[in-house]
N, C-alpha and C positions, 0 to 999 in steps of 0.2 A: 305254067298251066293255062290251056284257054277257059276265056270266061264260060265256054259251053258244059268243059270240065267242072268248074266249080260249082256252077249251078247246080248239077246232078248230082254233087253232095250234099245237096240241100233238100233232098225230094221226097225222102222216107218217111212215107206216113204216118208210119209206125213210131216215129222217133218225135220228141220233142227237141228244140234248137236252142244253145246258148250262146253266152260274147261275153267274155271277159279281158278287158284292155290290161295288157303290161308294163304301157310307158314306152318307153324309147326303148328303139330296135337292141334288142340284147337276145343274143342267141345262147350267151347261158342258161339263161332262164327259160325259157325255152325248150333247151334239150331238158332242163331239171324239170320242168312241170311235162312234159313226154313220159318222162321215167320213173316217174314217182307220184305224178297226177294233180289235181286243181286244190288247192287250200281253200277249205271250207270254213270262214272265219262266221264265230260262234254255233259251230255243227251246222252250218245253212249256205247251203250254196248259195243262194240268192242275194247275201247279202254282196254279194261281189261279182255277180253276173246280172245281165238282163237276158232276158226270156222274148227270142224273138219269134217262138211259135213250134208249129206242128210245123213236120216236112210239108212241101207241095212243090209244086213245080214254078211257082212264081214268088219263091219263098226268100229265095238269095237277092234278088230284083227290089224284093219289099222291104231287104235289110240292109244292102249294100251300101247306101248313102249315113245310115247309121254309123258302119264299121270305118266308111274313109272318113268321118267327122267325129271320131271316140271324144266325148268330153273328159272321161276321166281322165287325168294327165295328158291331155292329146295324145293320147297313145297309135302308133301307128301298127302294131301287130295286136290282134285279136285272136285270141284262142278259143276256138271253137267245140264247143261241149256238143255228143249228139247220145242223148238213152231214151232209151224204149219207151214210149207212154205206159204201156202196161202195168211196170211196176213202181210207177208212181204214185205215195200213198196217196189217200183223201186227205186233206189236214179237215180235222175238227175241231173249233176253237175252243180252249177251252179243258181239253184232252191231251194225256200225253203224246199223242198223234199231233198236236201243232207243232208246224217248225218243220217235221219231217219228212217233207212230200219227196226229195230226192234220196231219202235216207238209205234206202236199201242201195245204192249205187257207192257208196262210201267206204273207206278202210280206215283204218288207224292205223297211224306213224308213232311208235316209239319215242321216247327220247334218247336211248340207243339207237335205232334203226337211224333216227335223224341227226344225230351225231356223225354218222359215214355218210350220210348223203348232203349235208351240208347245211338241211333246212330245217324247219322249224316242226315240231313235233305238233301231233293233233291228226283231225279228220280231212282227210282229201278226198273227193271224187277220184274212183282209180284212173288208171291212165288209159287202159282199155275204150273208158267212155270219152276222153281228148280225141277228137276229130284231127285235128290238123288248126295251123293258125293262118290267119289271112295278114296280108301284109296289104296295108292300105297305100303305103309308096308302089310299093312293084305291081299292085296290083294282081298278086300272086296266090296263092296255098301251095300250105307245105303241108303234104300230110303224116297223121303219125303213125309208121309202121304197126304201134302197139295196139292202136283204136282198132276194137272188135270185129268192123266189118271187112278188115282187113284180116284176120287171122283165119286157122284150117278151122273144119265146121266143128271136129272135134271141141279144140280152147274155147270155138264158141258156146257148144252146150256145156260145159263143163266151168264157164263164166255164168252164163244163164243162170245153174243150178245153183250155185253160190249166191248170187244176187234174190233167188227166189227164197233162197233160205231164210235169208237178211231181212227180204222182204214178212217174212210166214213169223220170227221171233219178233222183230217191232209188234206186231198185231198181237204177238201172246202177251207183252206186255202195258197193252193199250189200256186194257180194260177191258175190251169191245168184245162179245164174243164173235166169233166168224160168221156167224147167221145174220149178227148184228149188224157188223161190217159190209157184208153183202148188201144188205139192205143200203144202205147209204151209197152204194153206187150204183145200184139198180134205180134209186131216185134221181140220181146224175147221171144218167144214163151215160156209165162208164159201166164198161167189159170187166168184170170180175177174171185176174189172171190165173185162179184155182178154182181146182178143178171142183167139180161135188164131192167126188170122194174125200179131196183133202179140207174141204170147209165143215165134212162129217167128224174126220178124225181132228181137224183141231176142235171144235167144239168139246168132244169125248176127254180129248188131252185136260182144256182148261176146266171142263168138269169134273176130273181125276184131281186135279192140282186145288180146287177150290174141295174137296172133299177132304183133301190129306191138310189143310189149311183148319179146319172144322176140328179135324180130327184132336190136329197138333194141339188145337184151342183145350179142346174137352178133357186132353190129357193133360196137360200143364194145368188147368184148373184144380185137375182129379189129385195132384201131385202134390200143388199145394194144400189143399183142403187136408187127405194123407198128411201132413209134415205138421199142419197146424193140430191135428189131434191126437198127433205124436208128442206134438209137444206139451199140450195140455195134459196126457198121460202120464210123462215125466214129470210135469212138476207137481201132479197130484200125489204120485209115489213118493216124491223127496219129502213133501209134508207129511205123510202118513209114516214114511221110515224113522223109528226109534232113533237110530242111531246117528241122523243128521235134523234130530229137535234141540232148539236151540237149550241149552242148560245153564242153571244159576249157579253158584259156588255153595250152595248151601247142597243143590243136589249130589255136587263129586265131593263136597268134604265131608 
C-alpha cells in the first residue's frame, strides 16, 4: 500500500487513533485479533495501547516514527484501533464512569466462546473497530475487512445502534442522571451524542427506577414491621392460652 494510502486512514476526524504493538511478526495473531478483536486487559483499553489522537491529515506523519520504533517488545506490527469520538465516555474520577472512556466499544468473550477460538476469555474491543495493522519492516497496512468503515452502511448503522446502546446503559448505571451528564460535556465542550429526546426519556427511566427503589424500600419496611407485630400477637396469645400455661403437679394431681 502506498504511503499516500495509509495516511488517509488516518484522517477521520470523527474518529480517535490507537497502536498497540504485538511483538514479532505473527500472522496468527493477527488474523485472531481481526476476528475476535483487541484484549482489554483490566476492562481498559489503554492499558495496552497508546492514544495517538484525533484523525487529521497530518496525523500518520505525527505517529509514524512512533510505530517504526514500538518499545514495547520491539514489536514491529502495530495494530491499529480507529472509534468514533462521539461515544466516548467522559471519565469522572472517582465514579463509576472512571476507566470507561472506551467502554461502549467493547464485547465480552466467554470462557466457551474463548475455548473455540483459542484465546483468553474477558473484554475486547470488537473487531469492527481494528483498523488494519501496520508493519513497521514492510513499511505496509493491512487492512481488516471486518473494521466498520469497511462494511455495507446497513452493518454500519446497525453497529452504531449497539454501540449507542452500550453506550446509554453504562450512563444508567453511573449514577449520573443524563441532564447531569450532559452538563459535564457541555463544560468540555464535547458534542453530546443523544439526542434531547433521549436525555428526556432517560432521565424519566432513572426517575421511574429510583421510584420503584423507594418503593421497594417502604414495602420491605412495611413487611417487616407487619411480621414483628405478628409476632408479638402470637406470643401474647400463647401466654394468655390456658392450655399452654405452664402447670405444677399439684395442679394435674
Amino acid at each position: 500500500m502506498k504511503e499516500s494510502e495509509i495516511k488517509s486512514k488516518f484522517c477521520n476526524e470523527r474518529n480517535v487513533y490507537y497502536g498497540h504493538g504485538i511483538g514479532p511478526d505473527n500472522e496468527k495473531v493477527v488474523k485472531l485479533i481481526f476476528e475476535n478483536g483487541l484484549r482489554c486487559s483490566h476492562e481498559q483499553l489503554y492499558f495496552t495501547t497508546e492514544c495517538f489522537g484525533q484523525g487529521e491529515p497530518t496525523l500518520f506523519e505525527e505517529s509514524v516514527e512512533e510505530m517504526n520504533h514500538w518499545e514495547h517488545k520491539d514489536s514491529k506490527q502495530i495494530i491499529i484501533a480507529s472509534l468514533p469520538l462521539a461515544y466516548h465516555l467522559l471519565e469522572v474520577r472517582g465514579t463509576p464512569l472512571y476507566g470507561k472512556r472506551q467502554a461502549a466499544f467493547y464485547h465480552f468473550i466467554s470462557p466457551e466462546q474463548s475455548d473455540k477460538s483459542g484465546i483468553s476469555s474477558g473484554f475486547y474491543l470488537k473487531p469492527e473497530f481494528v483498523m488494519g495493522v501496520y508493519d513497521a519492516n514492510q513499511k505496509d497496512f493491512i487492512s481488516n475487512e471486518k473494521y466498520y468503515e469497511n462494511l455495507p452502511e446497513k452493518e454500519q448503522n446497525n453497529l452504531m445502534n449497539e454501540v449507542k446502546k452500550k453506550y446509554i446503559d453504562i450512563l444508567m448505571e453511573s449514577g449520573f442522571s443524563f441532564s447531569e451528564y450532559s452538563q459535564f460535556l457541555e463544560v468540555s465542550n464535547i458534542k453530546n451524542p443523544l439526542t434531547k429526546e433521549e436525555i428526556e426519556e432517560g432521565d424519566k427511566i432513572l426517575d421511574f427506577q429510583k421510584a420503584k427503589q423507594q418503593v421497594r424500600k417502604v414495602t420491605e419496611n412495611l413487611k417487616i414491621s407487619d411480621f414483628d407485630k405478628t409476632t408479638q400477637q402470637m406470643k401474647n396469645q400463647i401466654q394468655e392460652n390456658p392450655l399452654t400455661k405452664e402447670v405444677s403437679i399439684d395442679d394435674e394431681w
